[in-house]
DRENDO-1510 file (C-alpha; in Angstrom, 1 decimal, always signed):
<recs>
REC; n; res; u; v; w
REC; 1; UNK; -54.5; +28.6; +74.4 .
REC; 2; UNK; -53.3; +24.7; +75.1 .
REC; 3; UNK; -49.9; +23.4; +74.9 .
REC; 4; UNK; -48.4; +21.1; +73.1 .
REC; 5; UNK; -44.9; +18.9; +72.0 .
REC; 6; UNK; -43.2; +19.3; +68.9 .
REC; 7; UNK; -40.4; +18.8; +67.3 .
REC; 8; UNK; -38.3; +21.4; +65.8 .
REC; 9; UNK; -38.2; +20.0; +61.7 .
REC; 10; UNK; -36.0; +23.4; +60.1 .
REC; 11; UNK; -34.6; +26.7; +61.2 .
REC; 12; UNK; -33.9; +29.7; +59.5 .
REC; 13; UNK; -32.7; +32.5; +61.4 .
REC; 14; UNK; -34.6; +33.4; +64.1 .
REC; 15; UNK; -38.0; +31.3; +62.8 .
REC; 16; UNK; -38.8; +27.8; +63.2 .
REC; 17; UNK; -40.9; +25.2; +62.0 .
REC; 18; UNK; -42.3; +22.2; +64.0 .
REC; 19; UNK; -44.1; +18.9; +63.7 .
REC; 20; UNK; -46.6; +19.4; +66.7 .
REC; 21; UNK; -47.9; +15.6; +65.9 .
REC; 22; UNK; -48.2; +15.8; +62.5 .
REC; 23; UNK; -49.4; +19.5; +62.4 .
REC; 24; UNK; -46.9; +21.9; +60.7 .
REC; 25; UNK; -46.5; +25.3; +63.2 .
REC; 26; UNK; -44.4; +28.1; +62.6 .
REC; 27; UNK; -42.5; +29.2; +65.7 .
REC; 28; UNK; -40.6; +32.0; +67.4 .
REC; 29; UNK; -39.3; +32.3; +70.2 .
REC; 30; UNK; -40.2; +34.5; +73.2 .
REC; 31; UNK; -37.5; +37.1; +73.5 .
REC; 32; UNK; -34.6; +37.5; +71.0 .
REC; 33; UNK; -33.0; +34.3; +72.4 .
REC; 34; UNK; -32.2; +31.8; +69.6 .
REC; 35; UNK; -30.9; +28.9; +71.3 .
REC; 36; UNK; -33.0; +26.1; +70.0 .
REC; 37; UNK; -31.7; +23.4; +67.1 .
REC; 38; UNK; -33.6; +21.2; +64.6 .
REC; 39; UNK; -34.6; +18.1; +66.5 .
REC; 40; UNK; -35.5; +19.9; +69.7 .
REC; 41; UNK; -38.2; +19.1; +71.5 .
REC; 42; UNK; -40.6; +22.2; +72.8 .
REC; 43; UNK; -43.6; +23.1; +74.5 .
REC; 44; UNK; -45.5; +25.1; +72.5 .
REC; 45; UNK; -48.0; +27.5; +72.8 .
REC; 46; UNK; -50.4; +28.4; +70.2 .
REC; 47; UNK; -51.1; +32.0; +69.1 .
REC; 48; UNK; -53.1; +31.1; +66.1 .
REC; 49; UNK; -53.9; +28.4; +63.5 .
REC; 50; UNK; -50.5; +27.7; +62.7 .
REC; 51; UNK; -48.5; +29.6; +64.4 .
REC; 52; UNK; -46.9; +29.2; +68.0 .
REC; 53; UNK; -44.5; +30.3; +70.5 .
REC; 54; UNK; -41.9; +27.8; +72.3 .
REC; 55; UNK; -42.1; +28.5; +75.5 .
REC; 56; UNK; -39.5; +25.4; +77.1 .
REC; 57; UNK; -36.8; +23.1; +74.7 .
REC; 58; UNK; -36.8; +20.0; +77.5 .
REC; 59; UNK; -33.9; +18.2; +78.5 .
REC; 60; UNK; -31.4; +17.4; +75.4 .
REC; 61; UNK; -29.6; +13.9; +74.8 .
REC; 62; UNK; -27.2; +15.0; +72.9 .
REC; 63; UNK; -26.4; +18.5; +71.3 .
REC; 64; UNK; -24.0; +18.9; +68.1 .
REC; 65; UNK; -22.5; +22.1; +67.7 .
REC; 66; UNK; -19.8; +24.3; +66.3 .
REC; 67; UNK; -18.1; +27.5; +67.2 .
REC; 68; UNK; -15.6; +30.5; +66.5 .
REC; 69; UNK; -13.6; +32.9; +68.5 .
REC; 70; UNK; -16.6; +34.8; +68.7 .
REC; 71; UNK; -20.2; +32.9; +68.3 .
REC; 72; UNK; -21.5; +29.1; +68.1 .
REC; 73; UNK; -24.1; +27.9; +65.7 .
REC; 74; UNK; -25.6; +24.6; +67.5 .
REC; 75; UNK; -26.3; +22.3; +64.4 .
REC; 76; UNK; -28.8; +19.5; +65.8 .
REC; 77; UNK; -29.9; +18.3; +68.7 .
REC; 78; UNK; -30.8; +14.8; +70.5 .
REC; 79; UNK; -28.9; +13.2; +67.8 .
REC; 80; UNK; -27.7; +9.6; +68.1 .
REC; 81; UNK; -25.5; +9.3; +64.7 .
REC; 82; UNK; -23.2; +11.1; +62.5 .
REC; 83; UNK; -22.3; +10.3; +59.1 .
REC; 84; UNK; -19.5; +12.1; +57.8 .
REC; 85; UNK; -20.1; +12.0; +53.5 .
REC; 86; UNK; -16.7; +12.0; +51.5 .
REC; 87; UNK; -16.3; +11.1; +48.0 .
REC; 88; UNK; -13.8; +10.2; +45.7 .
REC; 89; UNK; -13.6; +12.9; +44.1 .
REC; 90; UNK; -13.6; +16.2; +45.0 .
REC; 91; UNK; -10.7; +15.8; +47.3 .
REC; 92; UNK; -12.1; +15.7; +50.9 .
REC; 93; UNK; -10.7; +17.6; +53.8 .
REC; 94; UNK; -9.1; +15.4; +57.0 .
REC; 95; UNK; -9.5; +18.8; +59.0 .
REC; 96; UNK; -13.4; +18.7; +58.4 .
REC; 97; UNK; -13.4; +14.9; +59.2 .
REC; 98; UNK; -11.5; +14.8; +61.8 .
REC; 99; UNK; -13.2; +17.9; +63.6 .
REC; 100; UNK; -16.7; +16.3; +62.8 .
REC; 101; UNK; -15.1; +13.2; +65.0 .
REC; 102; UNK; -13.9; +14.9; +67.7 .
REC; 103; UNK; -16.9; +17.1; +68.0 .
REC; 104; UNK; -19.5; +13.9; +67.7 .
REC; 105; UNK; -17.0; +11.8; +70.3 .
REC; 106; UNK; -17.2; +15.0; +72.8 .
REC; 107; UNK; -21.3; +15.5; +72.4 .
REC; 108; UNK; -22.0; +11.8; +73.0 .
REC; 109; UNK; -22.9; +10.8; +69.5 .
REC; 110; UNK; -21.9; +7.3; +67.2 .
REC; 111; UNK; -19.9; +9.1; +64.2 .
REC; 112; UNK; -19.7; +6.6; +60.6 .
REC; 113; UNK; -18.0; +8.0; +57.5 .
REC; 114; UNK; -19.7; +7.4; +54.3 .
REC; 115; UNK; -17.7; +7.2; +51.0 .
REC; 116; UNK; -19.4; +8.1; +48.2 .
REC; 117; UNK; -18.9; +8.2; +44.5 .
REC; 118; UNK; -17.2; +4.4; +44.5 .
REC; 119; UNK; -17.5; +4.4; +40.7 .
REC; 120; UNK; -14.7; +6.5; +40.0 .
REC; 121; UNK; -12.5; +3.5; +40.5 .
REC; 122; UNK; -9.2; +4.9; +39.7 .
REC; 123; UNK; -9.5; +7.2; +42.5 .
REC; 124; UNK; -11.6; +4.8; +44.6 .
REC; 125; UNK; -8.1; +3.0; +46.2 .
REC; 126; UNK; -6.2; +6.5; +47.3 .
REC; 127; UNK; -9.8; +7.2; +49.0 .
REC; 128; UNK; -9.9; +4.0; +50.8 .
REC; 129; UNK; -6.0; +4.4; +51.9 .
REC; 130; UNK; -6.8; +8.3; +53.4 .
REC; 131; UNK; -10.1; +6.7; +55.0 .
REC; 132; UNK; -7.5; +4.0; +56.7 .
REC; 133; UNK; -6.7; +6.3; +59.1 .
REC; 134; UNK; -10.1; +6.9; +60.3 .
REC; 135; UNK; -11.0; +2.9; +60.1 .
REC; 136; UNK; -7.9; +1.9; +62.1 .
REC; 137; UNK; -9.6; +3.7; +64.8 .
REC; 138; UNK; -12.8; +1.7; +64.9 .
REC; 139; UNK; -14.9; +4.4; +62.8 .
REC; 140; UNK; -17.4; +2.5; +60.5 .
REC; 141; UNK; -16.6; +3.3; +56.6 .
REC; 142; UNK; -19.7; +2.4; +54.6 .
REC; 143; UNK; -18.8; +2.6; +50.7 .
REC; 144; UNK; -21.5; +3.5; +48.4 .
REC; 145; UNK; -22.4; +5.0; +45.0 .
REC; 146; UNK; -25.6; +7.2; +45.2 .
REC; 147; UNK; -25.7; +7.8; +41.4 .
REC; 148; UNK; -24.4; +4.4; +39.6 .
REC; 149; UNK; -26.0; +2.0; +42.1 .
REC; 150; UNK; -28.7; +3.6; +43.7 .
REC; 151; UNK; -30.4; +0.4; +45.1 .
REC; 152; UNK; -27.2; -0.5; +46.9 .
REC; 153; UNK; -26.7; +2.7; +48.7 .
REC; 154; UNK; -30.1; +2.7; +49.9 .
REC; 155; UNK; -29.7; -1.4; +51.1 .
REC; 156; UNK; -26.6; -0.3; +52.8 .
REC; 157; UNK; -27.5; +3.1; +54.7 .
REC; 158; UNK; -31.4; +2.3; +55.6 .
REC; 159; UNK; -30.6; -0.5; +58.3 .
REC; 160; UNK; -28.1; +1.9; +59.7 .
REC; 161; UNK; -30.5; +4.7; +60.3 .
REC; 162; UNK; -33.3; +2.3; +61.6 .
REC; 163; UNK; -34.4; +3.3; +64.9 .
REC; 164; UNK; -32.2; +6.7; +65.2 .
REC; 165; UNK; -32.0; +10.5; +65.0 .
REC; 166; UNK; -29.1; +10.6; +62.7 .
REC; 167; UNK; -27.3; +14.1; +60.9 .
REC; 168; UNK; -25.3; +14.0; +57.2 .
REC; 169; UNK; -23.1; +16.3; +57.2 .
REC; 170; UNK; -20.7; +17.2; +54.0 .
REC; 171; UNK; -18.2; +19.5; +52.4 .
REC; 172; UNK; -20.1; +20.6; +49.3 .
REC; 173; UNK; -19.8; +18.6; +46.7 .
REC; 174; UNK; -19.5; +15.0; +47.9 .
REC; 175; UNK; -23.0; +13.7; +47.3 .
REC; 176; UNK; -25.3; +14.6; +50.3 .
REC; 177; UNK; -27.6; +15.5; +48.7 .
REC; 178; UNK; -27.8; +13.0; +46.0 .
REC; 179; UNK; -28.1; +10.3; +48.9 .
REC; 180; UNK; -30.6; +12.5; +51.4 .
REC; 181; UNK; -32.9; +12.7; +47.9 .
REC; 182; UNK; -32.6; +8.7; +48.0 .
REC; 183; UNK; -33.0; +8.2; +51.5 .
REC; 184; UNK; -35.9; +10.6; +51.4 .
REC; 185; UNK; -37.9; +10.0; +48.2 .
REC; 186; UNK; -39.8; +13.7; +49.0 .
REC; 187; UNK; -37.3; +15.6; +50.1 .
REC; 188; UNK; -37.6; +18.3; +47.5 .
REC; 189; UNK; -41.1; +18.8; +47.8 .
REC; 190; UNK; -40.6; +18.4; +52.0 .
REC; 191; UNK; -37.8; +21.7; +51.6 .
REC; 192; UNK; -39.8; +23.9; +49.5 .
REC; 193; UNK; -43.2; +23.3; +51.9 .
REC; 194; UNK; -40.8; +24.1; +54.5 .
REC; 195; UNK; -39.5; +27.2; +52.6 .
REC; 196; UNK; -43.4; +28.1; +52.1 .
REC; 197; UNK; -43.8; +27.4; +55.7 .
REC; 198; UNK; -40.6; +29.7; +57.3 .
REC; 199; UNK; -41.4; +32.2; +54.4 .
REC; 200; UNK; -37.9; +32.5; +53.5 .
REC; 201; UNK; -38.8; +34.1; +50.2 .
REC; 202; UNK; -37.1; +31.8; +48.1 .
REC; 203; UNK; -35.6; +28.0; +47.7 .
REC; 204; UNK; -33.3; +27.3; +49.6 .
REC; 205; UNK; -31.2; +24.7; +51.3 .
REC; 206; UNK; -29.0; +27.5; +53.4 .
REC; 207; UNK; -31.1; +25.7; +56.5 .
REC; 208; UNK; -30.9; +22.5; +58.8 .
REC; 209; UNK; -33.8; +20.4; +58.3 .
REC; 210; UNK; -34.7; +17.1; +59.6 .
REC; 211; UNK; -37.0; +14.4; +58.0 .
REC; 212; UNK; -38.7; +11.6; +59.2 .
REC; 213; UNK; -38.4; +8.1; +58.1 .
REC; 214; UNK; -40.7; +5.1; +58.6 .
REC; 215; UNK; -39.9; +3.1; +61.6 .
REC; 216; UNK; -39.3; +6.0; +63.5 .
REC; 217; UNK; -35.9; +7.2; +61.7 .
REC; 218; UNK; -35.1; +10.4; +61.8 .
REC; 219; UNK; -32.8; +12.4; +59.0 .
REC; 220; UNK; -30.9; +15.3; +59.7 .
REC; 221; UNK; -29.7; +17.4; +56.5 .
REC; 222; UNK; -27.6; +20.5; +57.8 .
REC; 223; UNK; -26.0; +23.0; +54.8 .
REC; 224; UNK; -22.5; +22.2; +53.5 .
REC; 225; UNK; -19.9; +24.1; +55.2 .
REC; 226; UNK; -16.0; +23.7; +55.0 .
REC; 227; UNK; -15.1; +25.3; +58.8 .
REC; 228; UNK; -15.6; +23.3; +61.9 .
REC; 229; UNK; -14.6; +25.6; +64.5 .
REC; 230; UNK; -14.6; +23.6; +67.7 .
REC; 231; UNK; -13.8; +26.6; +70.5 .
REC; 232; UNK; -16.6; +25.7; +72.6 .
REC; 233; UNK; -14.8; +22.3; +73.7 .
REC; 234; UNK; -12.4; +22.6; +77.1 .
REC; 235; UNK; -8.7; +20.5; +77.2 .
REC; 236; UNK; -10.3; +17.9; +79.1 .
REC; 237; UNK; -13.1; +17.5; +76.8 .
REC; 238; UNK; -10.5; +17.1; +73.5 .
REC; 239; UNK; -8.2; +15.3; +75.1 .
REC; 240; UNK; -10.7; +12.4; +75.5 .
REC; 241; UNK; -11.8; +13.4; +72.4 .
REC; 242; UNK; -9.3; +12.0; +70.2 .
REC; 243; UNK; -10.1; +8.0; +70.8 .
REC; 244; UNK; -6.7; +6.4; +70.2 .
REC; 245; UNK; -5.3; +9.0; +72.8 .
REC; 246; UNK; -7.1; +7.3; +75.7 .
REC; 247; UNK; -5.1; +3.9; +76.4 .
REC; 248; UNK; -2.3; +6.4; +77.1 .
REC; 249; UNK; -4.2; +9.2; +79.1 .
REC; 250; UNK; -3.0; +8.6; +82.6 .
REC; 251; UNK; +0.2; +7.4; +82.2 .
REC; 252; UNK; +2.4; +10.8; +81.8 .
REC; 253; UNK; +4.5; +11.9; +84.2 .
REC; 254; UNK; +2.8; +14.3; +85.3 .
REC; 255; UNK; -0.8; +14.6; +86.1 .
REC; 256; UNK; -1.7; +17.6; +84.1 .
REC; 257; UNK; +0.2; +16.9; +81.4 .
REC; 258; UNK; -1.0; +19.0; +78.2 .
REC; 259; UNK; +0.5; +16.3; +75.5 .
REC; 260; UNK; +2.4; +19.3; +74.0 .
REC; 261; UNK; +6.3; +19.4; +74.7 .
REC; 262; UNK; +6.2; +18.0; +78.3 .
REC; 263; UNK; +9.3; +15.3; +79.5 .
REC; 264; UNK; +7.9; +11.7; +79.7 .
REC; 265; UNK; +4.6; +12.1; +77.5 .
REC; 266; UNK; +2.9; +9.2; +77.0 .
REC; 267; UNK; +0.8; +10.3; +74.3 .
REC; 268; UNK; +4.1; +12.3; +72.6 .
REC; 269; UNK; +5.6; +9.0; +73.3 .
REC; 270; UNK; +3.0; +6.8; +71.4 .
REC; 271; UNK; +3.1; +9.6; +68.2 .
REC; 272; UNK; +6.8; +9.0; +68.3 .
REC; 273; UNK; +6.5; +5.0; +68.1 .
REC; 274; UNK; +3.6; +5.5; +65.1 .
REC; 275; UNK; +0.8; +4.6; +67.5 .
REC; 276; UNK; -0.9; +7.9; +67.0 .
REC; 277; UNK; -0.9; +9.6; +63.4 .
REC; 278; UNK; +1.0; +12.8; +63.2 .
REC; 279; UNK; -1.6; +14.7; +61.6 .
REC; 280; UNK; -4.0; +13.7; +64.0 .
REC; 281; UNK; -2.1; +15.1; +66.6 .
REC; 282; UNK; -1.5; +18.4; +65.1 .
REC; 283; UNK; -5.2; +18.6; +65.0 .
REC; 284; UNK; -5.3; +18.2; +69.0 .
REC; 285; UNK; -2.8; +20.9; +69.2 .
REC; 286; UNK; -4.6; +22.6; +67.2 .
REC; 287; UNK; -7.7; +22.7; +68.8 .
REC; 288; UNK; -5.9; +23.3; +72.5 .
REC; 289; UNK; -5.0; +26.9; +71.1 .
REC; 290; UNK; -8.6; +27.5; +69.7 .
REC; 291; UNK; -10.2; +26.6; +73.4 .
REC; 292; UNK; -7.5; +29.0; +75.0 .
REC; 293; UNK; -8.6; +32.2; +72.1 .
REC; 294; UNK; -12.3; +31.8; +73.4 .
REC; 295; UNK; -13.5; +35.1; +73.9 .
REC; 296; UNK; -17.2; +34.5; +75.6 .
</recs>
């Protein structure tokens, strides 16, 4: 049988589904290995009508992924954006925000926050002051309303998607989908031909799946989730990580300075004079003692 290109559109366990240039083929892998991600692209080999094993995933861009002690889940790959959805209600989480940045910074990809639900206007100005922190650190903050001004939200995000592979990801409850569903005018029907199509048995949105736009857009939509376990990342790779860290990064006493309780910091030093947020910095700690519990 030939082979052929596609890209990997949803994942579900262990099965796949690709757009083999505009024909739908569901995929497996050979083997029990299970390290391919929605926007993957494969060679393919056909085994019948429409189905097909990948045989190669060539050469990523980028690669987005998160981890525990124990496994990673990768969560898109060859990605060019991130956008980050809050709202103004439920409260967001900095932890998930702040993990989605330093995870985006150390994979190579151009994070944007997206504040949703701007109609609730007397929680909209607490919103913007948390989002300040994130802003004052050159991270775009678009500010839409996906169900009171529908036309605006699409005006604002479209332009920014134009031309890229971009991934929404969310804490339940913020939105996402309200503005993937305006983004993507058949998005419903697209996930349940794609639940036909991995045979998951049911509807469901408990997969990554990624859309495509005209113009050449590409949209991401990965599952809400609440942990952003970053364990895969080394020191090196979250100390450069954490953006407002890097004017400083060089100019400690000593050379292989962790930024934790060492004499003559200059990152300690900067947190000190209220050049680097506190809370931000207890994330970096954080994460130095989740790359050190690593078991694999």
């Amino acid at each position: 049988m030939s082979g052929l290109h596609g890209t990997i559109i949803a994942a579900h366990g262990r099965h796949y589904l690709a757009d083999a240039e505009g024909e739908m083929l569901q995929c497996v892998t050979r083997g029990k290995k299970t390290n391919v991600a929605v926007g993957d692209i494969v060679k393919l080999v056909k085994t019948s009508e429409n189905q097909a094993v990948i045989e190669a995933i060539t050469e990523r861009k980028t690669l987005l992924y998160r981890s525990d002690q124990y496994k990673s889940k990768l969560l898109a790959a060859n990605l060019t954006r991130l956008f980050i959805v809050v709202a103004t209600e439920p409260g967001f989480a900095d932890d998930l925000i702040s993990r989605s940045l330093v995870a985006a910074e150390a994979a190579g990809i151009e994070p944007h926050l997206i504040l949703n639900k701007t109609d609730v206007a007397d929680l909209l100005p607490k919103a913007r002051e948390r989002l300040l922190a994130y802003s004052s650190l050159g991270y775009p903050v678009h500010e839409v309303s996906a169900r009171a001004n529908p036309e605006h939200a699409v005006a604002t995000l479209m332009p920014l998607l134009a031309g890229q592979s971009s991934i929404f990801i969310g804490q339940s409850g913020m939105g996402k989908s309200s503005l993937i569903n305006l983004l993507v005018p058949d998005a419903d029907i697209a996930v349940r031909e794609i639940s036909a199509a991995l045979d998951t048995g049911k509807h469901t949105t408990t997969f990554t799946r990624l859309y495509r736009l005209p113009g050449g857009a590409q949209i991401i939509d990965s599952p809400g989730f609440q942990e952003f376990g970053l364990y895969h990342l080394s020191e090196g790779m979250i100390e450069r990580a954490f953006v407002e860290f890097k004017p400083y990064l060089g100019g400690c006493k000593f050379y292989n300075c962790r930024h934790l309780i060492e004499p003559q910091c200059a990152v300690l030093a900067a947190v000190a004079d209220g050049k680097i947020a506190p809370f931000r910095h207890a994330l970096y700690k954080q994460l130095l003692h989740e790359s050190a519990q690593t078991l694999y």
